[in-house]
N, C-alpha and C positions, 0 to 999 in steps of 0.2 A: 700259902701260895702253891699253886701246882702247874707245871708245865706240861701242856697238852701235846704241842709238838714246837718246831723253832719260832711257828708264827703266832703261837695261841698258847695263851696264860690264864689261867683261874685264880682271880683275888675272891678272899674273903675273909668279911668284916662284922663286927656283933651286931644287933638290933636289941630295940628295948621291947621289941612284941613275942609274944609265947611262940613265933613259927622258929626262933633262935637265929643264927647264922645266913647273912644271903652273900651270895656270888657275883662279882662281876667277871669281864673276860675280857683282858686286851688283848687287842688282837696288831702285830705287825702287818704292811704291806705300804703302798706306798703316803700313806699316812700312817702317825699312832691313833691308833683309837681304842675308846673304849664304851664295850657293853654294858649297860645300867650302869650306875651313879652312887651304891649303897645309901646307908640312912643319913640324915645328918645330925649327926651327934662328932662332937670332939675327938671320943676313943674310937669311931668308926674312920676318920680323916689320920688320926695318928697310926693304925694300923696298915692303914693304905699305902700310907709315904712310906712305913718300914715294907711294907711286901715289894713296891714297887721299885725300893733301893735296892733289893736282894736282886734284882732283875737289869741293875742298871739306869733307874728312870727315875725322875721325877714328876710333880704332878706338872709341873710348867712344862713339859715333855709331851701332853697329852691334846693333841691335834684338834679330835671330834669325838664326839659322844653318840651311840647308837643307843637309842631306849626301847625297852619290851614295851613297858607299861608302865602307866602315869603312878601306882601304889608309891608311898611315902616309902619304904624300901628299896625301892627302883633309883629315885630320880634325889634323892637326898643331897648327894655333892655335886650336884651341876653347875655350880657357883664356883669349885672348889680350885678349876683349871684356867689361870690366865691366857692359855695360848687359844682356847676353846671358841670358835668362831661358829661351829655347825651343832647343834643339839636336830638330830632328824628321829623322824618316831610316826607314828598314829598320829591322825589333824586332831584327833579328839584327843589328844596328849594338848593342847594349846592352853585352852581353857584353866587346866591344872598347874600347866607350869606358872601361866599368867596370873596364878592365884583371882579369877576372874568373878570378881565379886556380884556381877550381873547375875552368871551362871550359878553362885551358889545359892541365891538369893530363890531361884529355881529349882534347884535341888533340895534346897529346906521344902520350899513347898509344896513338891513333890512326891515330898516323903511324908508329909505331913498328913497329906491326903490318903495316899496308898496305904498308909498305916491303917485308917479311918476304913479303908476299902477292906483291909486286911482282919475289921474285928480287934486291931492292937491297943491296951491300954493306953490312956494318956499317960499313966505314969512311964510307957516306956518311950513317950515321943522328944529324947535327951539327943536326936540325930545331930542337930547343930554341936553342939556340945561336944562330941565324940571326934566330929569334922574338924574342929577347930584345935583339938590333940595330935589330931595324925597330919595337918598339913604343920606344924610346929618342925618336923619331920622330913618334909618335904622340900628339897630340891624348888628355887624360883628362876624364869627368866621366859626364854622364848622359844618356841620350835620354830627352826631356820629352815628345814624342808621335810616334807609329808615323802611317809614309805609307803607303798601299797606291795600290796604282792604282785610277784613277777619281776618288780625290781633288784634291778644289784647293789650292793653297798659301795658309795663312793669310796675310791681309793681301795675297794676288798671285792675288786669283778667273780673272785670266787663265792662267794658268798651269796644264796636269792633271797628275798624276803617273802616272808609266808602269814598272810591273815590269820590268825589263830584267836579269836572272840570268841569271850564264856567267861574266864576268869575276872576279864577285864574289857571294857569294848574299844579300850586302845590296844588290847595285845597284838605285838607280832612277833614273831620267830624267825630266824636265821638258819638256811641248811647249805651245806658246802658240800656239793655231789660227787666231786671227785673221791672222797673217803668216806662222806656218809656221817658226819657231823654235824648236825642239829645243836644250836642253840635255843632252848626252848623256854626262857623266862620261867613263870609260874606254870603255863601251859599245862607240863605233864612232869611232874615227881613223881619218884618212885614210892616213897613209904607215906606222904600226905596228899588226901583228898585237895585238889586245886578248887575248891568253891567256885562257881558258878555264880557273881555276885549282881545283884540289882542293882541298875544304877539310875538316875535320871535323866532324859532324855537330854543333846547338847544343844540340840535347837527348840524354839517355843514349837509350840504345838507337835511335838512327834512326840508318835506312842512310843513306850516305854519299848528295847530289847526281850528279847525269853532266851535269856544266857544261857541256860542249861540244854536247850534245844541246837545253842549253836556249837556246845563245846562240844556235844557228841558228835558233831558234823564235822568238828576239827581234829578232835580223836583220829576218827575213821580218815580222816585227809593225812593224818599222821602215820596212820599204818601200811599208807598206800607209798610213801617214801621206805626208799631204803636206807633206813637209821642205823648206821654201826655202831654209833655214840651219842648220848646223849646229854647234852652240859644243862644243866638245870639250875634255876634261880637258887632254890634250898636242897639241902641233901647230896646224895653221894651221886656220882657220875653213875650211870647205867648202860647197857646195851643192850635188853632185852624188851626192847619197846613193845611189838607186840603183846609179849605177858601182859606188862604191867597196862597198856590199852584196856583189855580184855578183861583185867581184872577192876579197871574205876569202872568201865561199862557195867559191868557185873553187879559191882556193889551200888552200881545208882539205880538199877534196875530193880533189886533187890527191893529198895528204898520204895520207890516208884509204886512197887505191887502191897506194899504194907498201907500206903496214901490210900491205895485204892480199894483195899481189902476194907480200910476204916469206913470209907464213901461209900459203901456196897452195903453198910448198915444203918446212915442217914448221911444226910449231908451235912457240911461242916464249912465253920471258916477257916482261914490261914492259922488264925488264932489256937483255935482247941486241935487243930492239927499240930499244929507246934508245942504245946503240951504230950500232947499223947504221945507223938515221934520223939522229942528230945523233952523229958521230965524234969531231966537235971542241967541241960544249958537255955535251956529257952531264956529264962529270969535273968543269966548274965549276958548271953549273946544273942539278944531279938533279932539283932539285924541279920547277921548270919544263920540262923536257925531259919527266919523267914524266909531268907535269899533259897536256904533249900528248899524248904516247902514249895515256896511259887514256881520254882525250878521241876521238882517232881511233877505238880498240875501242869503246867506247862505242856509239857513232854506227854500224859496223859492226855490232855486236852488234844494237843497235836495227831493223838493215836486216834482220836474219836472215842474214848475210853471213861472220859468223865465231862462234863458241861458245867457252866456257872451262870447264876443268876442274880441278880440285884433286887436287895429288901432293905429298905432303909438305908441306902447309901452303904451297905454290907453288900460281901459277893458271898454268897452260897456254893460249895460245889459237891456234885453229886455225880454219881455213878452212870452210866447210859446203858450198862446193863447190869444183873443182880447178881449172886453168885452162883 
């Protein structure tokens, strides 16, 4: 537990996934409340009530809940506070919480297909499977009010809400102008790349997002605030926002031009892109491995720098000029 100032506090609780450690943040004013929900696991709920004792509080103490993003890490113990009458977040946070069996039902098939589009083995099409691990994990119940940005948080008029989509197409963030503290979910860590993740669309028939096109857009909306601090889902607090902006820009960009160096010597799918770029994770992490790739074309495509085409129910993508 760490004391930000007399109104803002940083818990933090283990998880069972490789990112380690995430953050929540209660915040005083004239409610309690608190940001993200950690995982739900026993030892993440035990750790809680002892951080929140050190402070005074217990979980029957905790007013409302403010969510970044729908991740099994985020929304874990949203169950966990009996006084809790307001869960407010992203509308596309509903879906997740409600465990919305309609909606996954869509999302399998969604992935099912895009894999197919992507060139992805069958043997790697285990999406259900993976789904049904991490909502285990997952925080259940309702979003009681939609945050868009521009909003202020009930009971924390200091506080605006900020659209931040890329990581997640529920994320939002929290900045408090007066001092210039940014609560920023997954958004933007300092020492870990925030993935850009594909996700299925929430309604029937809408195309798919291109996450990675919008998190640069959210970067850049980031550097355009005056950030003095920045409280992040994982990892250590930071204040050199711009750096570390500049430096994911950098390294996606990096990324970006290697896609494109490949494509400038034949065209390829998602697939043997994903090979050639990640050799060594592709085989355990498809979906993430993919999520970059389509992310890098994306962005390419967006520049007018590469085009794709369709053969066999395959997309092709190629270069639009040579080296």
């Amino acid at each position: 537990m760490k004391i930000i100032d007399r109104t803002l506090y940083q818990l933090t609780v283990p998880t069972p996934f490789a990112v380690g450690t995430v953050h929540m943040y209660l915040l005083k004013g004239d409610t309690l409340s608190l940001i993200d929900a950690g995982v739900k696991t026993q030892e993440a709920f035990e750790i809680l009530k002892t951080q929140l004792n050190e402070i005074g509080y217990q979980p029957k103490d905790i007013e409302q809940i403010f969510l970044t993003h729908h991740h099994p890490d985020h929304t874990g113990l949203v169950e966990a506070f009996p006084r809790v009458k307001e869960v407010m977040g992203h509308n596309h946070l509903d879906v997740w919480l409600r465990k919305d069996q309609a909606y996954f039902e869509r999302h399998d098939a969604f992935f099912l297909n895009f894999f197919k589009q992507c060139d992805i083995p069958e043997r790697f099409l285990g999406i259900k499977k993976k789904l049904s691990y991490l909502l285990q994990y997952a925080g259940e119940g309702s979003l009681t009010t939609n945050l868009e940005e521009g909003d202020t948080l009930p009971g924390h008029p200091e506080w605006t809400v900020y659209d931040t989509k890329g990581h997640a197409q529920s994320h939002l963030s929290f900045y408090r102008k007066k001092d210039g503290v940014f609560i920023g979910g997954d958004h933007l860590l300092k020492q870990i790349s925030s993935n850009p993740v594909i996700e299925a669309p929430i309604g029937k028939g809408e195309l798919r997002a291109k996450p990675m096109v919008q998190y640069r857009e959210n970067l850049y909306k980031c550097s355009g605030l005056e950030i003095k601090q920045l409280l992040p889902g994982h990892g250590e607090i930071f204040s050199n926002v711009s750096e570390v902006v500049q430096a994911h820009l950098q390294k996606q960009e990096k990324r970006a031009l290697r896609v494109l160096n490949l494509l400038q010597a034949s065209e390829k799918t998602v697939f043997q892109l994903c090979k050639q770029i990640f050799p060594h994770r592709y085989e355990s992490q498809i979906d993430l491995t993919m999520s970059n790739i389509v992310g890098q074309l994306d962005y390419l495509e967006n520049k007018g720098l590469v085009k794709k085409r369709n053969e066999g129910g395959k997309e092709l993508y190629g270069a639009t000029v040579g080296k």
